[in-house]
N, C-alpha and C positions, 0 to 999 in steps of 0.2 A: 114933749117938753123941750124947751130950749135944753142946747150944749155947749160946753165951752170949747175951744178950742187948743190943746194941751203940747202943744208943738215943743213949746220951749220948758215946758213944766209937768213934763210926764209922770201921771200920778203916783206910780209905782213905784216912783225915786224917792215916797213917802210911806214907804211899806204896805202891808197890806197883800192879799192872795188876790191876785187876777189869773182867770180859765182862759186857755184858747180853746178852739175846734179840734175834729182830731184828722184823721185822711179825709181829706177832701176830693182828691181823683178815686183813692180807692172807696169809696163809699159811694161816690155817681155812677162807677162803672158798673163794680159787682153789687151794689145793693139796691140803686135805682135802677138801675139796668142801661144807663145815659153813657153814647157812645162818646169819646173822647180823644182824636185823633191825635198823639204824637203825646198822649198823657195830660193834651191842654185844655181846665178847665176854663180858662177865659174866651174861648169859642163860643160856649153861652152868654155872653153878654149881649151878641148880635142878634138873638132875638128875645120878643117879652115873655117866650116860655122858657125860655135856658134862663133869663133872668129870676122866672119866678122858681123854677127849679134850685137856682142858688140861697134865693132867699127862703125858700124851705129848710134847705140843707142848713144854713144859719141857724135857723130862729129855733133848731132843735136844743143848740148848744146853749143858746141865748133864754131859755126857759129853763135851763139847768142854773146859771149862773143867776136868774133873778129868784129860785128858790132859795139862795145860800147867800143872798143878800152880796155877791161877791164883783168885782171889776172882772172885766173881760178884753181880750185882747181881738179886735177883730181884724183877721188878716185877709186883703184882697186875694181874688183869684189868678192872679199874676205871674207862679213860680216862673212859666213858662215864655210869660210876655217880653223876652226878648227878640232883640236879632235875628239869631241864628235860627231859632225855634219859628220863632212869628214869618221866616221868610219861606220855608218848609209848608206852613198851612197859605201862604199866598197875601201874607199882608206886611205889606212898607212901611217905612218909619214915619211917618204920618199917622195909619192908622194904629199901630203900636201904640203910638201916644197917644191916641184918643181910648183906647181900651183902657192904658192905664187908668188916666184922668174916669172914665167910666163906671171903672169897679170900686174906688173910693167912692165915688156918686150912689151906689148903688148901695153902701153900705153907709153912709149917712141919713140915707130912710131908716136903718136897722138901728142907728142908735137914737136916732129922734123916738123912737119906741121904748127900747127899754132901756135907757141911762135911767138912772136916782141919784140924786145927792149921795149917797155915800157907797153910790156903785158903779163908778167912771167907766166908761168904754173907750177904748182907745183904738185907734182908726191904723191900720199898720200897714203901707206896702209892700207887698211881699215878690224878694226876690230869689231868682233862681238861679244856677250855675248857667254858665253856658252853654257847656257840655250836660254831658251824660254824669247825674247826683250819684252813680256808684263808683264812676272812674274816676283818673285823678286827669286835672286839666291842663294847659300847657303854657298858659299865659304867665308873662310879665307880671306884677306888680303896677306897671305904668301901661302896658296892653289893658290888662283888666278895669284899671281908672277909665280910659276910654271908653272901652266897650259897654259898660255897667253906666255910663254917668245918662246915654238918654232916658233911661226907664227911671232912674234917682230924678233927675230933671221934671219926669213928668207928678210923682210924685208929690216933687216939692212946688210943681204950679198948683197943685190939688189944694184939700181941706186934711190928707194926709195927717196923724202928727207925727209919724216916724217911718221909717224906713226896716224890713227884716230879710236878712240873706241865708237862706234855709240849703240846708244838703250840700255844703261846702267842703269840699277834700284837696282844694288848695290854698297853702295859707296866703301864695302871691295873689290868687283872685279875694282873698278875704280882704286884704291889705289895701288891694284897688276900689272895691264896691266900699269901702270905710273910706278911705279918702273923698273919694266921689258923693258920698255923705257929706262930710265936711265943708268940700267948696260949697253944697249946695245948703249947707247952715239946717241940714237933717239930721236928728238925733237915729242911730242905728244898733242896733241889733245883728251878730253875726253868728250864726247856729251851722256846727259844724257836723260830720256825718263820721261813723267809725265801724269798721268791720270787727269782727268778737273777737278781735285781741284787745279793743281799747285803742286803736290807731287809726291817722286815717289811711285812705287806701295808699297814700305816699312811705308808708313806714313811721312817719311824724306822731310824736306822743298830742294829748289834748294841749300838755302842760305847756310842748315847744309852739303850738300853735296858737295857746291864745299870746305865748310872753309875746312871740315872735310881732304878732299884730299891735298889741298894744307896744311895742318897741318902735313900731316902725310909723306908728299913726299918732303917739303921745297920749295913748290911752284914750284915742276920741268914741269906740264903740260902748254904748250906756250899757252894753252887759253881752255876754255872750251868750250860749245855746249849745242845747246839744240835739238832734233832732234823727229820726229816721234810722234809730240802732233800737235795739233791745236793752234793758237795762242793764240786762246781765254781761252785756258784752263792754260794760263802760264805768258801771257803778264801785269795784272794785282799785278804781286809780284815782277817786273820790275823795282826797283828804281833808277835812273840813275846815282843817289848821293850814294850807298851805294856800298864799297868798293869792293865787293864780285862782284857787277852785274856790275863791269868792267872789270872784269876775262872774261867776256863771248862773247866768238868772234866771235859768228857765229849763225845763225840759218838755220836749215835745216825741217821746218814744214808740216804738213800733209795737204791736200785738204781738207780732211773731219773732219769736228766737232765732229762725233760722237765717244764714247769711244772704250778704245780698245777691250773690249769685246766683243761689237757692231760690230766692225770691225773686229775680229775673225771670227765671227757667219757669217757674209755676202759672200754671193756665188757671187756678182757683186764686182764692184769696184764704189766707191763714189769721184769724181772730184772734188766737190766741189764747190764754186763761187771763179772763178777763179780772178776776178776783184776784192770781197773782200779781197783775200786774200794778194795778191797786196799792196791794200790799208793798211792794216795792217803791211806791208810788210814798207811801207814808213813809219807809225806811228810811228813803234818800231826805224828804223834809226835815224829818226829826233830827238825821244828822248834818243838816246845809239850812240851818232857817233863813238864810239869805233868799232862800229859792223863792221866786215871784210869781212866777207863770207857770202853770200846768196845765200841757193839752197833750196831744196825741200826732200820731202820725199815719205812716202805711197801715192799713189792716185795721184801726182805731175807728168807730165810731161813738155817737151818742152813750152808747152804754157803758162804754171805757171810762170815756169822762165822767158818766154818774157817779161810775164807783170808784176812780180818782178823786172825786170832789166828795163825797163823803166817808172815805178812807182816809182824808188829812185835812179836809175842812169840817169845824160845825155849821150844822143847819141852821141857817137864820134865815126866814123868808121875809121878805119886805113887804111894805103893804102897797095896793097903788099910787 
């Protein structure tokens, strides 16, 4: 079916529950068995089996969301499509920017499939740290605007209608990829990462991190995130009354409790209790109904989100 295109009118700014996906690298590697060099899933875009492989991987999430009659967030493969990362596996800023521009392409077949009238899919860039999503990074605020703005640039050439900055533990790189949003007239998303004190790895609380960004940007991020922690390591600084923790639109959590160091070090992959987290999954709803977006992360797949989505959504399946 035709789609419209939600750039400036993102649907979720009209309430409503929309799913993401959940790990995406950790489900290719440990579950497909699809090797991943340097953690990059957008290496499969260069050929039509890494393409089709992605498109499996989707269309898992994307069958869970048309049973519940629910919007869905789909985010490119791109955490890693930058820079520093893209120059590592042997590709220039040229071909960067055609990856980016690629993997929206790729995922406009996905929603030409299953959009409905009253089950929007929204098309999201999805970006990465520079560095390393457990350390803390070293950039500027105005470094970061630079470094971040080709891959927002390519982006906003696309069919894109927003932009999402996942695994962020610096609030100056947050500040820059939102600006860098901004010039380029992108609605964005900035999803921050925290070790199980509730902090990010800087020592910085969520609260200092989201005022600090919206202080510094005039409140241009459409909502922020919290992604790649355990709930329990976050959900406790959660105040539902406190201005800041209605900014936060989404959560994208990990299976496993243990740190991230913890989960550096590990040659398996940890799942987690998937019915906990679920559970959790409905606690934080019940008391944040602001919350918009629910997916997953490291250790997270298909099955997470089933029992995410029918832990705090009802079943409504839609018809063809």
């Amino acid at each position: 079916m035709e789609t419209a295109k939600y750039r400036h009118d993102l649907p979720f700014s009209r309430g409503g529950a929309f799913l993401s996906d959940g790990g995406l690298e950790t489900t290719l590697i440990f579950h497909d068995g699809i090797e991943l060099p340097h953690f990059a899933s957008f290496v499969l875009l260069s050929s039509s089996e890494g393409r089709r492989q992605l498109l499996r991987y989707y269309t898992r999430y994307l069958d869970i969301a048309r049973s519940h009659g629910t919007g869905f967030i789909l985010d490119t493969a791109t955490w890693r499509a930058n820079a520093d990362w893209g120059a590592k596996l042997g590709y220039v800023a040229e071909a960067l920017d055609q990856v980016n521009r690629d993997a929206v392409h790729l995922l406009r077949e996905l929603r030409a499939e299953y959009e409905r009238p009253q089950a929007p899919i929204v098309l999201s860039g999805a970006i990465g740290p520079r560095g390393d999503g457990y350390k803390a990074g070293q950039m500027s605020a105005d470094e970061a605007e630079d470094y971040h703005t080709a891959q927002v640039a390519a982006f906003a050439g696309s069919e894109a209608d927003m932009v999402a900055a996942y695994t962020l533990t610096n609030i100056d790189e947050a500040i820059g990829i939102a600006r860098a949003a901004r010039k380029h007239q992108m609605p964005c998303a900035i999803s921050f990462t925290v070790e199980t004190d509730g902090r990010l790895v800087t020592g910085r609380s969520l609260q200092q991190a989201v005022e600090t960004v919206d202080a510094a940007t005039e409140g241009y991020p459409h909502h922020y995130m919290i992604n790649c922690a355990h709930p329990s390591h976050f959900e406790g600084s959660l105040d539902q009354n406190r201005a800041w923790v209605r900014r936060i639109g989404g959560i994208r959590a990990n299976a496993s409790a243990k740190s991230h160091a913890e989960l550096d070090d590990s040659e398996t992959l940890d799942a987690g209790d998937v019915r906990d987290l679920a559970q959790r999954y409905r606690a934080l709803t019940g008391r944040m109904p602001h919350l918009r977006i629910l997916g997953g992360c490291c250790g997270t797949d298909h099955r997470h989100i089933a029992a995410i989505c029918e832990a705090c959504l009802p079943p409504a399946a839609l018809s063809a």
